[in-house]
N, CA, C and O atoms as a GROMACS GRO file, in nm:
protein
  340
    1UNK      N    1  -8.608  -1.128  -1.206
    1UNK     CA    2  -8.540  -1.186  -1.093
    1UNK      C    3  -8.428  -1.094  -1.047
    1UNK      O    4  -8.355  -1.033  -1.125
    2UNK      N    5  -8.419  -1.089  -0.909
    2UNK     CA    6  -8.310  -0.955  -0.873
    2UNK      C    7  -8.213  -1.041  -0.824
    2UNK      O    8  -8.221  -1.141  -0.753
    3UNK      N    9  -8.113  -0.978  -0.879
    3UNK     CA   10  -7.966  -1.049  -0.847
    3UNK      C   11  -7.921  -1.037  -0.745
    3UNK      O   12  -7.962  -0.942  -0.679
    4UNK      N   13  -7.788  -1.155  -0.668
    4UNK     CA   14  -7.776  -1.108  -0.525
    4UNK      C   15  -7.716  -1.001  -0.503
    4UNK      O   16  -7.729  -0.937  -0.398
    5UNK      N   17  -7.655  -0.973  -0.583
    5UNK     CA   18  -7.592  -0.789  -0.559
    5UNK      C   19  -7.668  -0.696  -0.541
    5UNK      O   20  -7.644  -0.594  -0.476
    6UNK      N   21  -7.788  -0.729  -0.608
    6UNK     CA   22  -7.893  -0.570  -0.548
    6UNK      C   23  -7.945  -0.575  -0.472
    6UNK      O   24  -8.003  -0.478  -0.423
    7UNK      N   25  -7.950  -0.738  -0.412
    7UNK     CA   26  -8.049  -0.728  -0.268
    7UNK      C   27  -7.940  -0.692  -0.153
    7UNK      O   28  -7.983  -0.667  -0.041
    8UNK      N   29  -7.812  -0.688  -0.176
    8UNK     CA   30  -7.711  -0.613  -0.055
    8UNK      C   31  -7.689  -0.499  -0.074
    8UNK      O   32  -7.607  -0.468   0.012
    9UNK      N   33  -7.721  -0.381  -0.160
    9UNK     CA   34  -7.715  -0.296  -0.167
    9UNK      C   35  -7.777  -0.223  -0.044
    9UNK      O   36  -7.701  -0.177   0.041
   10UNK      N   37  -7.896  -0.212  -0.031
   10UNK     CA   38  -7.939  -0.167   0.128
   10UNK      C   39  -7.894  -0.200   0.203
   10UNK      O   40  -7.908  -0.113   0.290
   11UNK      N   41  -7.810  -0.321   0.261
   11UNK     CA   42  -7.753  -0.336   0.375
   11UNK      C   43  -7.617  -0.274   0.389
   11UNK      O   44  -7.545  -0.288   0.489
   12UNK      N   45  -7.581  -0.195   0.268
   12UNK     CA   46  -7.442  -0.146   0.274
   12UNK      C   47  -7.396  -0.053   0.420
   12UNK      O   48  -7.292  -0.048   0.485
   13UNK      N   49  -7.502   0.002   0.430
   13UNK     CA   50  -7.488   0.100   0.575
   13UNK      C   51  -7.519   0.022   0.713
   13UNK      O   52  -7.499   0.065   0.826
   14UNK      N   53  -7.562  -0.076   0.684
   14UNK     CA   54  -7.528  -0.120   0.825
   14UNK      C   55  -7.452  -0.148   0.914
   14UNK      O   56  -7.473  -0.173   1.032
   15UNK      N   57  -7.329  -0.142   0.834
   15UNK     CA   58  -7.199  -0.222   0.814
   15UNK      C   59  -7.156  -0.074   0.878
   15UNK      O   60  -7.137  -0.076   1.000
   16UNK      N   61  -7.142   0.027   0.826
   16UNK     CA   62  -7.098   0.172   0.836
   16UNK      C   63  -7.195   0.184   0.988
   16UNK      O   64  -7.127   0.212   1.087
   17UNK      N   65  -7.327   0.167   1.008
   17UNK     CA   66  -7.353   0.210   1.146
   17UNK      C   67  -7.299   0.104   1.241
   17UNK      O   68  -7.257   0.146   1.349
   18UNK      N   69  -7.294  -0.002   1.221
   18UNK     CA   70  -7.212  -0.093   1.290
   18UNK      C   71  -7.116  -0.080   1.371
   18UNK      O   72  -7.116  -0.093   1.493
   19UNK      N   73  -6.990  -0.040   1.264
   19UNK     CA   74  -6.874   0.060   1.294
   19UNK      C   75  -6.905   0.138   1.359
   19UNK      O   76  -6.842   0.109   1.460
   20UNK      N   77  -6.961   0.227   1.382
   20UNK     CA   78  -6.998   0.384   1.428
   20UNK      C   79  -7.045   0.322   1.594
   20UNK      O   80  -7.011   0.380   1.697
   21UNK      N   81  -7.091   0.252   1.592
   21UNK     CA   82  -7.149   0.191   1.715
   21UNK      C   83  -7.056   0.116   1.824
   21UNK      O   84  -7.069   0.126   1.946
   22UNK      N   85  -6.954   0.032   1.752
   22UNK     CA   86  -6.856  -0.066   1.816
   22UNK      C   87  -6.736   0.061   1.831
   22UNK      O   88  -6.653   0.047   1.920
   23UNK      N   89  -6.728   0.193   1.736
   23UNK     CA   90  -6.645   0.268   1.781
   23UNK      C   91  -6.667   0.370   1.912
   23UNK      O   92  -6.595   0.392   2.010
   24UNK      N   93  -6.807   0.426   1.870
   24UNK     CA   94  -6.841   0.469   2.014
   24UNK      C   95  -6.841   0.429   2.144
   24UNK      O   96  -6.826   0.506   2.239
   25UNK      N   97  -6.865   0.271   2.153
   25UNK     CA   98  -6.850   0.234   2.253
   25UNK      C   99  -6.704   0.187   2.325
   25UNK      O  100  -6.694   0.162   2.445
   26UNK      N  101  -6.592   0.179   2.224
   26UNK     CA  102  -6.451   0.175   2.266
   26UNK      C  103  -6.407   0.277   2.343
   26UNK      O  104  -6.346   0.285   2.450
   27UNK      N  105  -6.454   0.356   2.260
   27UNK     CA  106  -6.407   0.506   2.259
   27UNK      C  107  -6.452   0.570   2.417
   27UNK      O  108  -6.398   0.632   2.508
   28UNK      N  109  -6.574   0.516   2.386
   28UNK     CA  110  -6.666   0.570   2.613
   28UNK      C  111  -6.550   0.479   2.671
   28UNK      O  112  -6.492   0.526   2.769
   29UNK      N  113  -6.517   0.382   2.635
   29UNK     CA  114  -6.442   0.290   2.766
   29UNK      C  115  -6.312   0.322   2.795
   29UNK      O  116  -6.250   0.313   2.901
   30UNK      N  117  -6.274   0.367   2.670
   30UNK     CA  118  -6.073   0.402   2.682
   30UNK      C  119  -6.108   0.507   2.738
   30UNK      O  120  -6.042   0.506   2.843
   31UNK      N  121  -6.202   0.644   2.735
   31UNK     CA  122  -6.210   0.762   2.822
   31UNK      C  123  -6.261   0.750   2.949
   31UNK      O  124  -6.219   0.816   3.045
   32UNK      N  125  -6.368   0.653   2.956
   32UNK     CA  126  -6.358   0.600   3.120
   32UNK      C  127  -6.256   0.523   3.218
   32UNK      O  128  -6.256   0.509   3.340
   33UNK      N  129  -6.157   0.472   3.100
   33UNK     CA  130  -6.046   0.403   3.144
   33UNK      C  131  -5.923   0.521   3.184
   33UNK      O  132  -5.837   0.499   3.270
   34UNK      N  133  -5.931   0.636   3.114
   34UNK     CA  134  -5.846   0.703   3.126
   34UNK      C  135  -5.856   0.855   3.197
   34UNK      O  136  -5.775   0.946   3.215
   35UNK      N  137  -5.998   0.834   3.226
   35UNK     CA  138  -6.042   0.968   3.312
   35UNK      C  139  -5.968   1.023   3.454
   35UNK      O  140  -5.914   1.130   3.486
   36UNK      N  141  -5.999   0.870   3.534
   36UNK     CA  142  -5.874   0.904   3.642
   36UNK      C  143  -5.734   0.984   3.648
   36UNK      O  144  -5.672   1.055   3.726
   37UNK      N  145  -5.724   0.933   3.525
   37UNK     CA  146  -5.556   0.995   3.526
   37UNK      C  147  -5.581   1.160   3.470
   37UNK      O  148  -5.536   1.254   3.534
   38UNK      N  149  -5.671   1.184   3.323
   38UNK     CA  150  -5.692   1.272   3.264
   38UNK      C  151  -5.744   1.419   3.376
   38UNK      O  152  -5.735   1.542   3.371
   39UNK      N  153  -5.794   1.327   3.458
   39UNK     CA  154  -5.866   1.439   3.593
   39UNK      C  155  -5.767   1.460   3.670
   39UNK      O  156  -5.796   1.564   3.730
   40UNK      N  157  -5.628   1.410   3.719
   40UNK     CA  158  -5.556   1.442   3.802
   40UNK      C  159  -5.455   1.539   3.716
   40UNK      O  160  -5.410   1.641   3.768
   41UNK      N  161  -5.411   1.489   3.545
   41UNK     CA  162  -5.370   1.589   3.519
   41UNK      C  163  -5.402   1.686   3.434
   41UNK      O  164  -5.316   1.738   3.363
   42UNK      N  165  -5.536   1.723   3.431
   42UNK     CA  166  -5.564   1.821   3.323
   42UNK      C  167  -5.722   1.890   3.437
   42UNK      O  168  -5.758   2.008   3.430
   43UNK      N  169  -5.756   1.838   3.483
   43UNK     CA  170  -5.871   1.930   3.529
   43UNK      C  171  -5.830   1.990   3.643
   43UNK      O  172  -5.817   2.112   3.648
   44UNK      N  173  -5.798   1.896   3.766
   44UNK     CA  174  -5.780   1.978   3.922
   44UNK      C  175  -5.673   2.102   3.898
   44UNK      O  176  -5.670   2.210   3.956
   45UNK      N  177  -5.574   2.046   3.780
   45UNK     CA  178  -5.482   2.189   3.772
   45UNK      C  179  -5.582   2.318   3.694
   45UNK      O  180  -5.526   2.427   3.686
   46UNK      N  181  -5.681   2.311   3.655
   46UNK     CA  182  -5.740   2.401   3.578
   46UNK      C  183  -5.860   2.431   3.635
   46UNK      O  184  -5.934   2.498   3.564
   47UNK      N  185  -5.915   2.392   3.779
   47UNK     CA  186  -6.022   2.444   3.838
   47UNK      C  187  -5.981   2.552   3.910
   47UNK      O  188  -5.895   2.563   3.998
   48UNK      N  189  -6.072   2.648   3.848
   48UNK     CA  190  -6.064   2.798   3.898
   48UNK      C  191  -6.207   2.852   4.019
   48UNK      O  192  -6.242   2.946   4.091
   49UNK      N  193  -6.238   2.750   3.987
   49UNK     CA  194  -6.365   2.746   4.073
   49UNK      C  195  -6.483   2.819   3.984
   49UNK      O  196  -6.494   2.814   3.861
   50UNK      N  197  -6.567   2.886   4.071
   50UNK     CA  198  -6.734   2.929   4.005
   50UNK      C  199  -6.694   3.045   3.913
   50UNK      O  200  -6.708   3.149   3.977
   51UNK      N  201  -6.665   3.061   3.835
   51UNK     CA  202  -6.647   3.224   3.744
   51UNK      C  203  -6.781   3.212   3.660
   51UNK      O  204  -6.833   3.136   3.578
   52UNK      N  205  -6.800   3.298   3.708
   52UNK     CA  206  -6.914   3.442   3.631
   52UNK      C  207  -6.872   3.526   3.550
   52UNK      O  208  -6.757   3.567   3.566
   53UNK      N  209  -6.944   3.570   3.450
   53UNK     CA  210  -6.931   3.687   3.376
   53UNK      C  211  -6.950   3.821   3.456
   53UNK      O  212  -6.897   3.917   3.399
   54UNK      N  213  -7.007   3.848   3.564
   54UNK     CA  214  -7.044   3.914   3.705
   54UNK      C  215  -6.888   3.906   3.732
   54UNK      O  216  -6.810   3.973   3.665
   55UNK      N  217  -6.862   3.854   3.793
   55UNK     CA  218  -6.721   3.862   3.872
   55UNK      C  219  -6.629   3.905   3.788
   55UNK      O  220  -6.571   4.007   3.826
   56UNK      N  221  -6.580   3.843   3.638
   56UNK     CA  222  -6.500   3.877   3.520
   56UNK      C  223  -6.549   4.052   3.520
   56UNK      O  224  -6.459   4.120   3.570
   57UNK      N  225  -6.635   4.111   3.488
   57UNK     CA  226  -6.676   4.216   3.453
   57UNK      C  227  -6.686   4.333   3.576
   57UNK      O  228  -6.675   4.455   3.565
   58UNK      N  229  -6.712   4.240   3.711
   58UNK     CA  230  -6.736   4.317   3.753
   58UNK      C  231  -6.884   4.432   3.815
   58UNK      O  232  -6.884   4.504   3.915
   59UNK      N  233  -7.002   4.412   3.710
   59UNK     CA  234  -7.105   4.437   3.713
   59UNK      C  235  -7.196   4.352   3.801
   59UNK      O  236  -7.168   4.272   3.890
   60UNK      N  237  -7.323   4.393   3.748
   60UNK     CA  238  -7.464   4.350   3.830
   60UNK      C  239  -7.499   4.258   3.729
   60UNK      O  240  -7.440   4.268   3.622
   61UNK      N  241  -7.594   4.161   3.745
   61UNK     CA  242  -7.598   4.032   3.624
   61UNK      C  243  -7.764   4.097   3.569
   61UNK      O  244  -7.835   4.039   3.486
   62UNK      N  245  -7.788   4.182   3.615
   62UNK     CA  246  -7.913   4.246   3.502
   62UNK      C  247  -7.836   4.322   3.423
   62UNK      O  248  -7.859   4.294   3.305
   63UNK      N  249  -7.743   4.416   3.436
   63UNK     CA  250  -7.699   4.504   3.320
   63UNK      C  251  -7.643   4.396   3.248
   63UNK      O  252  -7.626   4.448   3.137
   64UNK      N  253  -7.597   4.260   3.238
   64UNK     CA  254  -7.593   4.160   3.136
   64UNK      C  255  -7.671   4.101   3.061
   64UNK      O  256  -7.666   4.077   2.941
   65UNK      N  257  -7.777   4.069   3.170
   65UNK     CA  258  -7.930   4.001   3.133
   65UNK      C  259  -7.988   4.057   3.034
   65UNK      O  260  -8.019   3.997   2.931
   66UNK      N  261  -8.006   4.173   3.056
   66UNK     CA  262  -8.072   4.299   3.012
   66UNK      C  263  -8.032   4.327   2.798
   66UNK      O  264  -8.113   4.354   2.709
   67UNK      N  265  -7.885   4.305   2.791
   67UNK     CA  266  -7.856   4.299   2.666
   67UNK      C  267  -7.884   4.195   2.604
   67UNK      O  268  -7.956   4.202   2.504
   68UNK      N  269  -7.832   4.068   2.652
   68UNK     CA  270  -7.850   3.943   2.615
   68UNK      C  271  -7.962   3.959   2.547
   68UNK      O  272  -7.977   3.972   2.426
   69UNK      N  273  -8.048   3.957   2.639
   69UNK     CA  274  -8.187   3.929   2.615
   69UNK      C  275  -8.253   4.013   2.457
   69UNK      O  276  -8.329   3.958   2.378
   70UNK      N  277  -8.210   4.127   2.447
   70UNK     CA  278  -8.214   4.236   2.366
   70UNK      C  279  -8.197   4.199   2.205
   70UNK      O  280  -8.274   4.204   2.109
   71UNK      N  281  -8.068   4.163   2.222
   71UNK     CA  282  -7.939   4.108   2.134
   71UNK      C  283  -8.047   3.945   2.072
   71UNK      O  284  -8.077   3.930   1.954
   72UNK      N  285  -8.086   3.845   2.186
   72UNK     CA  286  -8.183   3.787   2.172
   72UNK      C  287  -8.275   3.824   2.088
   72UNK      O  288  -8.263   3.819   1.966
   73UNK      N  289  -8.351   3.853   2.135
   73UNK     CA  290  -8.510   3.914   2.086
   73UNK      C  291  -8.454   3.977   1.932
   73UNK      O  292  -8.532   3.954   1.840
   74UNK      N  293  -8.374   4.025   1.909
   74UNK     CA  294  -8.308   4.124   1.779
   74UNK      C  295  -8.303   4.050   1.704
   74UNK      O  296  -8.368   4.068   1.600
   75UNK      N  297  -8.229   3.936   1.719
   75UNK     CA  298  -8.187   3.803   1.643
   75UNK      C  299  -8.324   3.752   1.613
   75UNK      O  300  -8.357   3.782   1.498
   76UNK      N  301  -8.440   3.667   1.694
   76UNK     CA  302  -8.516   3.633   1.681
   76UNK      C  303  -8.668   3.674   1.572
   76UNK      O  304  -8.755   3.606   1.518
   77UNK      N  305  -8.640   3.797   1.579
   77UNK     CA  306  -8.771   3.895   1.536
   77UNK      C  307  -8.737   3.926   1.393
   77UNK      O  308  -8.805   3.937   1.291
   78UNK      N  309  -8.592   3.937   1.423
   78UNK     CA  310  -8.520   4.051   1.283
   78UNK      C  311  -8.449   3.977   1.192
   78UNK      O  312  -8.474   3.939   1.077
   79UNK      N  313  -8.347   3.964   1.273
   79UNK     CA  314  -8.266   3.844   1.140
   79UNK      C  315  -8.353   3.760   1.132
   79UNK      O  316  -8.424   3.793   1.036
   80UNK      N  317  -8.403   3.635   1.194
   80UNK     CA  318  -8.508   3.484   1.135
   80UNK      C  319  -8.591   3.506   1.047
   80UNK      O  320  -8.609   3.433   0.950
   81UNK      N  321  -8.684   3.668   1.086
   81UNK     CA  322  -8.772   3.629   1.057
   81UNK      C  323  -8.824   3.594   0.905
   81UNK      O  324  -8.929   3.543   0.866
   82UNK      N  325  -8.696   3.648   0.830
   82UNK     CA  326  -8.734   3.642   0.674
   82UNK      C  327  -8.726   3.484   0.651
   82UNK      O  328  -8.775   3.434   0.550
   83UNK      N  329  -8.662   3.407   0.750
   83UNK     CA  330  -8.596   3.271   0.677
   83UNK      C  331  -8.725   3.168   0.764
   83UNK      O  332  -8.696   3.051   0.789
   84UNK      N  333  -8.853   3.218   0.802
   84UNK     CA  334  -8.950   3.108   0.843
   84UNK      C  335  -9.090   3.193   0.791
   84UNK      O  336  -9.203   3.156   0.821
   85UNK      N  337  -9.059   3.321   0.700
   85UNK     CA  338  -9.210   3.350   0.655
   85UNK      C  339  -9.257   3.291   0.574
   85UNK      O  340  -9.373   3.314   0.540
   0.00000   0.00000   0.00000
């Protein structure tokens, strides 16, 4: 016969996602509650508008592309490949 203590043992985490759930959703509402204000003083002062790595640099966005991609493929082929043979 199983005692009532071991049949609550599995429900111990529900309790923990519970929480996790009633906090997330506070948490969306106080930041939707407080976005208005958070946007008047922390974003419009900090929009710089469209920046590019092009504009920062100065260059053409293939001589960027061009490494990325490289640097990419390097990573992909070379470093991984020992850690999925």
């Amino acid at each position: 016969m199983k005692s009532a203590k071991a049949s609550l043992l599995p429900s111990e985490g529900k309790k923990d996602a519970l929480a996790t759930l009633i906090g997330a959703l506070v948490g969306a509402f106080v930041f939707s509650m407080a976005f208005p204000v958070l946007d008047k003083l922390l974003l419009q002062n900090a929009s710089f508008g469209k920046i590019t790595f092009e504009q920062v640099l100065g260059i053409n966005g293939i001589f960027l592309a061009i490494p990325f991609s490289l640097a990419l493929l390097y990573t992909a082929f070379f470093v991984l490949k020992d850690r999925y043979e």
